[in-house]
LUMKE-762571 format. One record per residue: y, x, z of N, C-alpha, C in turn. Coordinates in steps of 0.001 Angstrom, whole numbers, plus 500000, padded with zeros to 6 digits. Layout:
# LUMKE-762571
ATOM     nY     nX     nZ    caY    caX    caZ     cY     cX     cZ
ATOM      Y      X      Z      Y      X      Z      Y      X      Z
...
# end
This chain:
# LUMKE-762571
ATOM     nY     nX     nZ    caY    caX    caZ     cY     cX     cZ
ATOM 742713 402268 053102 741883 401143 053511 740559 401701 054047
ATOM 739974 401234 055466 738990 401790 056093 737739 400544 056432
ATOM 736970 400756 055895 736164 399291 055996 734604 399794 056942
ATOM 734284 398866 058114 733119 398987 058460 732417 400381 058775
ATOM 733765 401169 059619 732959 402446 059961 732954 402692 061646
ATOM 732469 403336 062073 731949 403390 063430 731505 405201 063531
ATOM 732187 405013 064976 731481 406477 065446 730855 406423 067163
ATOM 730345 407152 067314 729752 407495 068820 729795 408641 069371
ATOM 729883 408594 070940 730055 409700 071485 730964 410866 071106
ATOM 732050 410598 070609 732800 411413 070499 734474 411772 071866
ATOM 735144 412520 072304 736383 412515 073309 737144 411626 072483
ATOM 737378 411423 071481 738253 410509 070538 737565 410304 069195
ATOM 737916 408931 069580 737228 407557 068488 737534 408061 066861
ATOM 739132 406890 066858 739744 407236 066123 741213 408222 066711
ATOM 741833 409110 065774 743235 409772 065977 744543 409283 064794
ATOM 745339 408663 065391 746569 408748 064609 747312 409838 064948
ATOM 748255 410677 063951 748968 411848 063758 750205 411793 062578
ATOM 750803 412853 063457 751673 413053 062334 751736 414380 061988
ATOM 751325 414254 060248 751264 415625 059521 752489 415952 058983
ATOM 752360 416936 058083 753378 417447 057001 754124 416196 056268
ATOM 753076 415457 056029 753108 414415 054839 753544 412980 055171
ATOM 753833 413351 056780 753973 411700 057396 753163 411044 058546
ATOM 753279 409892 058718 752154 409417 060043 751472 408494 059269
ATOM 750555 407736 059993 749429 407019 059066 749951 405341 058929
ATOM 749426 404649 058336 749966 402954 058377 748337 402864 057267
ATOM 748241 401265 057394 746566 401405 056821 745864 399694 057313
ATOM 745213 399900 056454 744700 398749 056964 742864 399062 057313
ATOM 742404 398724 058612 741158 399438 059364 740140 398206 059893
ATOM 739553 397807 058921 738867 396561 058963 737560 396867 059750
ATOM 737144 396052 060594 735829 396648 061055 735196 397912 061636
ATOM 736005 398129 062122 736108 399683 062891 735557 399973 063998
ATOM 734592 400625 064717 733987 400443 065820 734138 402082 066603
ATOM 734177 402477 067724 734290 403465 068551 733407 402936 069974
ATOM 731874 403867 069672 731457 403489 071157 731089 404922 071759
ATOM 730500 404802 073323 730663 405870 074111 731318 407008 074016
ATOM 732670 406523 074025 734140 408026 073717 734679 407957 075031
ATOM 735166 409118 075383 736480 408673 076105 738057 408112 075927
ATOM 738350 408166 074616 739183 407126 074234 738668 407196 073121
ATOM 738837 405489 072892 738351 405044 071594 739352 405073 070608
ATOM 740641 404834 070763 742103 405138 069883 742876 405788 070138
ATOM 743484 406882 069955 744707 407397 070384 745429 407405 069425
ATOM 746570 407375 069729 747800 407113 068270 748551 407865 068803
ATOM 748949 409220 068631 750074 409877 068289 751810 409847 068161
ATOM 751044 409349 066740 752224 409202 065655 751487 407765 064531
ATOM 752554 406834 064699 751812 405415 063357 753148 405813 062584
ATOM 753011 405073 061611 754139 405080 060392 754627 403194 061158
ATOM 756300 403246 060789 757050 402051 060854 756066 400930 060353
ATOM 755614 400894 059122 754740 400101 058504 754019 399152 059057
ATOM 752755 400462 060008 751809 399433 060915 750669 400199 060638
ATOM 749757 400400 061655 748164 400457 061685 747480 398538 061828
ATOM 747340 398323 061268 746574 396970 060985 744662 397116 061388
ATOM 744919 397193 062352 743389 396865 062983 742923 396031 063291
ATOM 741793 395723 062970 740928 394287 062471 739711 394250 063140
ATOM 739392 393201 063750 737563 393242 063907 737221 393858 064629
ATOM 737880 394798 065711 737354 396190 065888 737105 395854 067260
ATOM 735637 397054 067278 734862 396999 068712 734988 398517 069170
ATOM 735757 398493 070564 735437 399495 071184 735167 399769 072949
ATOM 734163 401005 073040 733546 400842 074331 734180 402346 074625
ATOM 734772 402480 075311 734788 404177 076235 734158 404194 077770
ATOM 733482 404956 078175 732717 405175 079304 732355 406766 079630
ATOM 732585 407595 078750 732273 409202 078896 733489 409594 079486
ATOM 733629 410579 080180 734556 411317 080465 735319 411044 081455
ATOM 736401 411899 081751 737510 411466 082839 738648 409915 082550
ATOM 738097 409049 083393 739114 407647 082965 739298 407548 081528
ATOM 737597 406927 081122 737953 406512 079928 738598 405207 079143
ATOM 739391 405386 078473 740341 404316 078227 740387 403765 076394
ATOM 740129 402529 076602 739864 402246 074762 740808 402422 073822
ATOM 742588 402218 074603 743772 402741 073159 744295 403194 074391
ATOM 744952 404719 073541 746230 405305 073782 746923 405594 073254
ATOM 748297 404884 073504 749004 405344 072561 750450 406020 073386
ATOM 750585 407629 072767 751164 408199 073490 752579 408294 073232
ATOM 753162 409011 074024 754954 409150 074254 755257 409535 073011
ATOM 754948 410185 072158 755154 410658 070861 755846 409447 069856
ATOM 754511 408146 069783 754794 407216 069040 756265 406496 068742
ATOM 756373 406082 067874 757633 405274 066972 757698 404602 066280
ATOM 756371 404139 066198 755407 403589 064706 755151 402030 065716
ATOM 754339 401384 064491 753998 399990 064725 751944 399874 064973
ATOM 751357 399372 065641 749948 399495 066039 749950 398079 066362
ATOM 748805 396974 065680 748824 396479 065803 747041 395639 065320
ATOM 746328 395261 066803 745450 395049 067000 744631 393129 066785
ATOM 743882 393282 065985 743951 391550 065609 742052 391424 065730
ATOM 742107 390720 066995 740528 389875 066993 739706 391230 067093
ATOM 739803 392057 068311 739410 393422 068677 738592 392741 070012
ATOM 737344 393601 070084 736828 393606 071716 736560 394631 072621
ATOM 737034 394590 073883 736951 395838 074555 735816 395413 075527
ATOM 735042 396595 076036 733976 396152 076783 733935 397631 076820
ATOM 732799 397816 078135 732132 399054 078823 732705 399386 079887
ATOM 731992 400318 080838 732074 400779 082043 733744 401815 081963
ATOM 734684 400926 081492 735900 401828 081404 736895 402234 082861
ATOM 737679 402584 082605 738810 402622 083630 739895 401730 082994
ATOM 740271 401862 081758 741290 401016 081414 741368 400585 080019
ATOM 741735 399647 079508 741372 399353 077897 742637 399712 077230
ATOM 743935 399489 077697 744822 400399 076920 746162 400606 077907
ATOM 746734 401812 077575 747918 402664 077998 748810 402979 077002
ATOM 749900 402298 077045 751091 402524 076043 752694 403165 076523
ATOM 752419 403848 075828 753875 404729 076031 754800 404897 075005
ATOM 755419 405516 074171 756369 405862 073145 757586 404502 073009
ATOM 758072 404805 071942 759206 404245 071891 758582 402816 070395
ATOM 757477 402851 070255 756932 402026 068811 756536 400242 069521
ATOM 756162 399331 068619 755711 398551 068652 754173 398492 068606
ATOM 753714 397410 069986 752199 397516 069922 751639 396316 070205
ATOM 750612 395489 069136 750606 394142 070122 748951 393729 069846
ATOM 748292 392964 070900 747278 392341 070705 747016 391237 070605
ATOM 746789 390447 069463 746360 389251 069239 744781 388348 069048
ATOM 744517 387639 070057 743168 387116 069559 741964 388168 070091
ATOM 742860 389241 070942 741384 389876 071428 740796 389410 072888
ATOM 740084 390356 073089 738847 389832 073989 738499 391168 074860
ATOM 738704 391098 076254 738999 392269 077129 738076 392303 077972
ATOM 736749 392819 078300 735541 392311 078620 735385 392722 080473
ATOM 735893 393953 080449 735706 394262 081789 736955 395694 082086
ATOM 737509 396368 083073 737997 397734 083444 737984 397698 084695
ATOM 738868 398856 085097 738645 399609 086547 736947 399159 087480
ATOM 735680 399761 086334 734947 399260 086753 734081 399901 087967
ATOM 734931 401089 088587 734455 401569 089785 735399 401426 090607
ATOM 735983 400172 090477 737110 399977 091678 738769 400389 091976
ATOM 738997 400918 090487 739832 402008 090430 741426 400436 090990
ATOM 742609 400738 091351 743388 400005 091278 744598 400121 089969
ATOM 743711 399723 089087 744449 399827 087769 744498 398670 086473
ATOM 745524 398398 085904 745750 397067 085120 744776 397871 083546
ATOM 744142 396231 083362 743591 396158 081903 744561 396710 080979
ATOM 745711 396680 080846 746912 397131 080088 747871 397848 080651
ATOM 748460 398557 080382 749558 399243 081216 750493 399317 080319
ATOM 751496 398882 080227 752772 398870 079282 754275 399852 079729
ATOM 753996 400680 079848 755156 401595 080058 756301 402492 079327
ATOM 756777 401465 077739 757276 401548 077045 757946 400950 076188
ATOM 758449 401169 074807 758216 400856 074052 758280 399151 073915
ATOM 757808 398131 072634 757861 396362 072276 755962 396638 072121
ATOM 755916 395618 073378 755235 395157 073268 754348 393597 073257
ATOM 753319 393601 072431 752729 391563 072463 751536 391888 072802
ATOM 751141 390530 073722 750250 390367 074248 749773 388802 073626
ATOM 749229 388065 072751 749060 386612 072707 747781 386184 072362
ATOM 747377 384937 072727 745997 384621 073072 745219 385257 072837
ATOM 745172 385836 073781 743586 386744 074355 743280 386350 075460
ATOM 741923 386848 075601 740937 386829 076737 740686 387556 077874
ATOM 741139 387587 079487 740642 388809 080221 739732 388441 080785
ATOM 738238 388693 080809 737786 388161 081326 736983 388225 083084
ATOM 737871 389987 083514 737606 390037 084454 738625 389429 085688
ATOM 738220 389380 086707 739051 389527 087843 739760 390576 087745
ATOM 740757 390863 088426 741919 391655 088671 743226 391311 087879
ATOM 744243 392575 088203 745382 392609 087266 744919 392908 085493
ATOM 745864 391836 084949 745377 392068 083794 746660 392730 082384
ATOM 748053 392621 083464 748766 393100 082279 749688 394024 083473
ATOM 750033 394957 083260 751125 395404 084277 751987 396150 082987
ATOM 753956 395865 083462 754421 396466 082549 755790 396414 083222
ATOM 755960 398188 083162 757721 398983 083733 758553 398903 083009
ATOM 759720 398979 084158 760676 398506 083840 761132 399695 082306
ATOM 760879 400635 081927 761269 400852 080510 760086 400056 079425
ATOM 759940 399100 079617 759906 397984 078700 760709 397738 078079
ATOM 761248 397695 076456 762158 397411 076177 762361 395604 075763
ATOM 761131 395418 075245 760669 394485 074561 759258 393781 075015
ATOM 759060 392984 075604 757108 392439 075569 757545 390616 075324
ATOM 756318 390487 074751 756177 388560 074867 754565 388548 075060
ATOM 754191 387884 076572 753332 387542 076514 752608 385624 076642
ATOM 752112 385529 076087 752183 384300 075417 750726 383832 075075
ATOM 749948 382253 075406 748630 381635 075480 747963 382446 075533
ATOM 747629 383224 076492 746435 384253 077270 745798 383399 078798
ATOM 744584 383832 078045 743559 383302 079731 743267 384238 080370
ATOM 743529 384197 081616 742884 385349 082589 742498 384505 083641
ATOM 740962 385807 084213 739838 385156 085079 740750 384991 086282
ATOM 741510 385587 086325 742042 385684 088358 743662 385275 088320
ATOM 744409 384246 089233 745806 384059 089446 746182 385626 089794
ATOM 747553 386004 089548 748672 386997 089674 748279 388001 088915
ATOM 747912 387655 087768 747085 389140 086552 748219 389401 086209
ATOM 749551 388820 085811 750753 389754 085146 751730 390437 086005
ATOM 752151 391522 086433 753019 391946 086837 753781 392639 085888
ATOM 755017 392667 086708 756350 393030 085623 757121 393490 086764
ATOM 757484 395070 086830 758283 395307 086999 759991 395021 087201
ATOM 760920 395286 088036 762216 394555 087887 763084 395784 086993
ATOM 763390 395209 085728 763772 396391 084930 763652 395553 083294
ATOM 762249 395078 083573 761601 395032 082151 761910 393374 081514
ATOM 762284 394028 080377 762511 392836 079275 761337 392060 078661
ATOM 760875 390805 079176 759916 390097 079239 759919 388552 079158
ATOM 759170 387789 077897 758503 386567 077955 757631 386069 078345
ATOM 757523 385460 079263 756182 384932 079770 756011 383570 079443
ATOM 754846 382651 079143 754951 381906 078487 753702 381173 078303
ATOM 753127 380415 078789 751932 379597 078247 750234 380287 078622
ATOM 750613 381071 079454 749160 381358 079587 748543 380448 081229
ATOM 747004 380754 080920 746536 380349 081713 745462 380885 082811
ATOM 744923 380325 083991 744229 381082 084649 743028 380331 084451
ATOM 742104 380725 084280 740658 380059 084208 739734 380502 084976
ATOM 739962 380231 086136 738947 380695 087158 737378 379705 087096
ATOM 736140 380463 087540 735117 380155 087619 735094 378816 087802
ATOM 733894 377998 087708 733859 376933 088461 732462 376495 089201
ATOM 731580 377546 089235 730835 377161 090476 731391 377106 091741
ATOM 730367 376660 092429 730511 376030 093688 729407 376715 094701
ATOM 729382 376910 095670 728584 376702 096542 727877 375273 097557
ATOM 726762 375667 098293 726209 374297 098574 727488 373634 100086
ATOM 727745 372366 100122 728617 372259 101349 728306 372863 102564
ATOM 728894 372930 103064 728799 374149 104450 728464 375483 104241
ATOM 728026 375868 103318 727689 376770 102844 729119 378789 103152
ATOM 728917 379760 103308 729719 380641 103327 729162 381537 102738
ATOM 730038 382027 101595 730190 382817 100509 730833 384378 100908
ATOM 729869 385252 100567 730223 386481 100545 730278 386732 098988
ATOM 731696 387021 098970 731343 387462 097271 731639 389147 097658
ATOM 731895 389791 095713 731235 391256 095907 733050 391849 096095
ATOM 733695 390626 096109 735213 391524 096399 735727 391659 098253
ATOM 735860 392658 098604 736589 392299 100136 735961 393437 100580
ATOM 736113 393307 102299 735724 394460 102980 734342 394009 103425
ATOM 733664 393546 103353 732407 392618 103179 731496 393231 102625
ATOM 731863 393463 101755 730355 394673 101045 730934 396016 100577
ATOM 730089 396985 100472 730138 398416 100197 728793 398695 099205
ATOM 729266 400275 098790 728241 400507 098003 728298 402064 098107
ATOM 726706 402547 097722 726818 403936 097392 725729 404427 096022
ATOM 726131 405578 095610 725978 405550 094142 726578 404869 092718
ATOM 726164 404819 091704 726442 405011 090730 726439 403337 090092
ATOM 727541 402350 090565 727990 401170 090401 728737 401311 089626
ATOM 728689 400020 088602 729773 399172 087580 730024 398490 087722
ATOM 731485 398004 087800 732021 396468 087723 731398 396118 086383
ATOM 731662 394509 086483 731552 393518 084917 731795 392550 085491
ATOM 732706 391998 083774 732985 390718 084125 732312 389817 082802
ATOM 732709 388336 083357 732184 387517 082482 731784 386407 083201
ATOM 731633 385424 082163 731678 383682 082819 730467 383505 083526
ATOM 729488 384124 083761 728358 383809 084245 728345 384688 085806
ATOM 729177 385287 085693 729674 385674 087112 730028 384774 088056
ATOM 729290 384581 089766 730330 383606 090641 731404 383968 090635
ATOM 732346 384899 090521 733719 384739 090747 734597 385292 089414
ATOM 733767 385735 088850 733994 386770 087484 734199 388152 087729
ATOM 733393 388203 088641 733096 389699 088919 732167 390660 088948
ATOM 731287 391052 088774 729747 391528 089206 730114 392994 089741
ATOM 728353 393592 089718 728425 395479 090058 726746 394892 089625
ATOM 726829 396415 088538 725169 396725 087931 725126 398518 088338
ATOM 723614 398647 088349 723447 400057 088468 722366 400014 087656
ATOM 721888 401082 086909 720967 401424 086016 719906 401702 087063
ATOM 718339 401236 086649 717008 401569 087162 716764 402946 087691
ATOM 716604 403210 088955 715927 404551 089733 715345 404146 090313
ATOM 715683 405289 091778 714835 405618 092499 715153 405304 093692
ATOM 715979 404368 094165 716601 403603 095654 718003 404057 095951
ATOM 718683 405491 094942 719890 406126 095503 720958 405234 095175
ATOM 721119 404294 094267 722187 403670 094440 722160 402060 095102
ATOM 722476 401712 096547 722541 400453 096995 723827 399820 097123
ATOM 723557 398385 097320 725089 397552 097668 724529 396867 098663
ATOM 725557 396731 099510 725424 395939 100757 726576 394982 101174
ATOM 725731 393845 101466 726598 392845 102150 726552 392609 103326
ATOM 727676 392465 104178 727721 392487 105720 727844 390586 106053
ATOM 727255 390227 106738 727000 389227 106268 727737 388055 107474
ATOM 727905 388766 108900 729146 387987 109588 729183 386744 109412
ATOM 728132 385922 110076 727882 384637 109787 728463 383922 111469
ATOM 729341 382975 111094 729848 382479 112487 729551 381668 113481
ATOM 728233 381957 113755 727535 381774 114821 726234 382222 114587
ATOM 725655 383163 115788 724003 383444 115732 723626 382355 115512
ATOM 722384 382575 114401 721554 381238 114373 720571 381394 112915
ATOM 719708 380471 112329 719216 380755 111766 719645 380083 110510
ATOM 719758 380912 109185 720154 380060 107898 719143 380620 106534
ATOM 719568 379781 106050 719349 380281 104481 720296 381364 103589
ATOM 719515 382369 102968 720095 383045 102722 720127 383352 100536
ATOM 721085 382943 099871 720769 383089 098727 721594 383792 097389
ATOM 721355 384393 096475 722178 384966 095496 722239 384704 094997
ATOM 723740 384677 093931 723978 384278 092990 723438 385130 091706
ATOM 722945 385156 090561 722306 385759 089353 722958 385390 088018
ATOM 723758 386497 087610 724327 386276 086662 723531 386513 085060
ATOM 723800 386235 083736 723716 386024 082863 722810 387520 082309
ATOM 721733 387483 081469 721056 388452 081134 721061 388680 079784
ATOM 722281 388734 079072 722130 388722 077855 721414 389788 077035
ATOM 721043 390784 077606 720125 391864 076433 718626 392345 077167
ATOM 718300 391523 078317 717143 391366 078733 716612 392800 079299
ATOM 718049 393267 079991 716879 394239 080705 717214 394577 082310
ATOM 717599 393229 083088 717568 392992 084497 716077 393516 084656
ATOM 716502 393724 086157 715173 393641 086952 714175 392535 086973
ATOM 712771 392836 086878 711803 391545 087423 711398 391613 088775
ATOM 711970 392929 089541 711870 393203 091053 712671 393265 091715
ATOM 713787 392791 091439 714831 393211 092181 714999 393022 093777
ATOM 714464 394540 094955 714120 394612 096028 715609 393966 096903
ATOM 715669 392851 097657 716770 393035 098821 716138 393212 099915
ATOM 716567 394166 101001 716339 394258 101840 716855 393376 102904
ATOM 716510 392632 103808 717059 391753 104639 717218 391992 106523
ATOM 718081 392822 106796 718530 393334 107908 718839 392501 109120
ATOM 718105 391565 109647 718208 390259 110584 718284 390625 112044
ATOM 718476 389466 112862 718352 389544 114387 716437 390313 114832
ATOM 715865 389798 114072 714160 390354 114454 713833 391311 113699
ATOM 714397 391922 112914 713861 393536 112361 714174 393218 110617
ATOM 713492 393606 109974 713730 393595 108578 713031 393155 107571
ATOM 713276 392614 106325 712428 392016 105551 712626 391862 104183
ATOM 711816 392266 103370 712176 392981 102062 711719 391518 101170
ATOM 712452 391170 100287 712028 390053 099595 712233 390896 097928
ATOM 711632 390093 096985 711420 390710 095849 711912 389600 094664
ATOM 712787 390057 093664 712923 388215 092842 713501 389058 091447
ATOM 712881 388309 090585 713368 388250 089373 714821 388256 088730
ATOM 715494 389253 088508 716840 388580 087829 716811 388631 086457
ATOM 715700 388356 085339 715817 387969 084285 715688 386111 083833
ATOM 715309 385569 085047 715019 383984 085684 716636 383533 086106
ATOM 716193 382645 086081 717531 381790 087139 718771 381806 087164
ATOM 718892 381547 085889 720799 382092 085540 721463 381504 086161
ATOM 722434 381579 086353 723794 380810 086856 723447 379743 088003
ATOM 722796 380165 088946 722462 379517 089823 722029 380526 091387
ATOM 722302 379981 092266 721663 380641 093447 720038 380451 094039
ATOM 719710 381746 094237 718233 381857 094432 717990 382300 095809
ATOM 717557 381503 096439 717153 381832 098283 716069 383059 098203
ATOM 716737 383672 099110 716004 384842 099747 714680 384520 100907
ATOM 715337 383609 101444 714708 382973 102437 714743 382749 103651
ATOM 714543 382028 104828 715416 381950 105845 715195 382693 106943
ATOM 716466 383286 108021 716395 384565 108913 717333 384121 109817
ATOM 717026 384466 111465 717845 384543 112736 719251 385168 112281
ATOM 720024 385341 112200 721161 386465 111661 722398 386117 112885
ATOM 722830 387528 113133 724081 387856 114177 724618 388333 113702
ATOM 725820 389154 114213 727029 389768 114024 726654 390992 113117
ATOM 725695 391747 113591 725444 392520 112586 723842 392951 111487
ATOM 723955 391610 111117 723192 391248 110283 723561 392030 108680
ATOM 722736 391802 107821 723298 392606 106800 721963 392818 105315
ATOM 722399 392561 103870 721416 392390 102913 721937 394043 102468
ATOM 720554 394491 101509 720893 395605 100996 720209 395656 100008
ATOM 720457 395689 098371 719784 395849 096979 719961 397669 096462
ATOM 718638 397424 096496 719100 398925 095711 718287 398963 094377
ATOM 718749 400217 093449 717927 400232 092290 716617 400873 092020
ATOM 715771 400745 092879 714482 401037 092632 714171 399728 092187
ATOM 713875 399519 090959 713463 398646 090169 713307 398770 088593
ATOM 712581 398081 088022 712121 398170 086676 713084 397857 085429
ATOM 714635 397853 085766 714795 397407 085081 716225 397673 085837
ATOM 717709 397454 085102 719149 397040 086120 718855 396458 086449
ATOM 720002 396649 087842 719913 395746 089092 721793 395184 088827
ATOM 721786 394315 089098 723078 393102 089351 723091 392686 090938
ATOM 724607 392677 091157 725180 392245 092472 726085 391431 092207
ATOM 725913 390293 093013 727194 388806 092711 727375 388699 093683
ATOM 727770 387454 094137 728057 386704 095317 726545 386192 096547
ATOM 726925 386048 097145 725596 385769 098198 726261 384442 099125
ATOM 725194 383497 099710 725651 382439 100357 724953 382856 101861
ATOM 725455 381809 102742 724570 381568 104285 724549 380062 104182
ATOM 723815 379401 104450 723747 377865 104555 722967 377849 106155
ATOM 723636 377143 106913 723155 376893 108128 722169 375993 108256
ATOM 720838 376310 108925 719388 375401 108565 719557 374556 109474
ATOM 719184 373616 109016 719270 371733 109610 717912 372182 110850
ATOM 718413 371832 112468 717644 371978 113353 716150 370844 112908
# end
């Protein structure tokens, strides 16, 4: 019995194995693994079960860090109850072996958060469950091959339509889940650049995130410098002319957005740097202000600022002559 322990910064969180004496089974209440590159790896579980509870884990160090792995080895039972995954990961779990693995009641906060084309889950084995949980980013959220022997996935919300793929091979329930996409709006007439498409680019040192206070449930943050990391939106508005230009500002829950956050504004008459708060104005769009804009018009945020910088969605509203 493992109650209320936590580690940091370590290549691996926790390790399941198999010794002399056997593989592990246990009950792991409150268990936390932050900045690892994997936060679980399992080996070897005992038939029994790893019974994990409560548990918070973040991986972000290292090469594609990923919160459970559980490898080809396994034969054992792993089984995850009211767990949260979050951080700048590549993937929250990868399952392989021939064992049982299932998540119930958890909460999947963000992955592939530099764009990578890779599922929140990857199921390439082995019985696996998936049932009411939370994804709360955009993208694929379950992918699982055809040596699947076993999966049921069942009352799960995910942010984006076509999150489950399944291989033709794999033995699979699907069943009761749902898609819960955003529900802001933009103003009528209004055209939306959000941060997914060929529409915007970036250089430097960007994170995806997701979460409800996102316009689409998507974001990109960069930590406070010195101007090297920007995002840009191309802004292809369909007809020269003059509009309003405004961003969407997502949710600041630990208060350390920018109070400067610089956009640069790349117009038909030269350029123009506007300055705005993103610890203000949640969940709402904030005008930049209004500009001539053509074909190759174009906004640019970078992180010279006091604080992270956040990238959402951006509007054009065409100004009433």
């Amino acid at each position: 019995y493992v109650y209320n322990t936590f580690c940091w910064g370590y290549g691996v969180g926790y390790r399941f194995i198999q010794s002399r004496d056997g593989a592990c089974n246990g009950n792991f209440l409150g268990i936390g693994a932050d900045a690892c590159n994997i936060s679980v790896l399992i080996d070897q579980s005992a038939p029994y079960g790893l019974l994990i509870t409560n548990g918070e884990f973040v991986a972000f160090d290292g090469p594609n860090p990923t919160q459970v792995v559980v490898s080809t080895t396994n034969k054992g039972v792993a089984q995850f109850n009211n767990c949260a995954f979050w951080g700048p990961c590549y993937q929250c779990a990868r399952i392989e072996g021939e064992g049982y693995v299932s998540f119930n009641q958890c909460h999947f906060l963000e992955w592939a958060v530099r764009g990578e084309q890779v599922p929140c889950i990857s199921g390439n084995s082995g019985l696996i469950s998936v049932t009411a949980s939370r994804f709360a980013a955009n993208g694929r959220g379950i992918r699982l091959s055809p040596k699947v022997k076993g999966a049921v996935l069942t009352g799960n919300i995910f942010a984006s339509r076509d999150a489950i793929a399944i291989d033709d091979g794999a033995n699979v329930t699907v069943e009761a889940n749902l898609t819960a996409q955003t529900t802001y709006k933009a103003p009528a007439g209004s055209h939306v650049t959000e941060v997914i498409g060929s529409q915007i680019s970036m250089q430097g040192e960007w994170s995806r995130y997701g979460g409800d206070s996102c316009f689409s449930g998507t974001g990109y943050w960069a930590r406070k410098g010195d101007g090297s990391a920007t995002f840009r939106w191309d802004l292809a508005p369909d007809a020269p002319g003059n509009y309003t230009i405004s961003v969407w500002i997502p949710d600041d829950p630990i208060n350390d957005h920018a109070t400067d956050a610089r956009y640069k504004i790349h117009h038909a008459k030269g350029e123009t740097e506007v300055t705005i708060s993103q610890r203000e104005n949640f969940r709402q769009w904030v005008p930049l202000g209004q500009f001539h804009l053509d074909q190759n018009s174009y906004v640019l945020l970078t992180n010279q600022a006091s604080g992270n910088v956040v990238a959402d969605a951006m509007i054009l509203t065409k100004a009433v002559k």
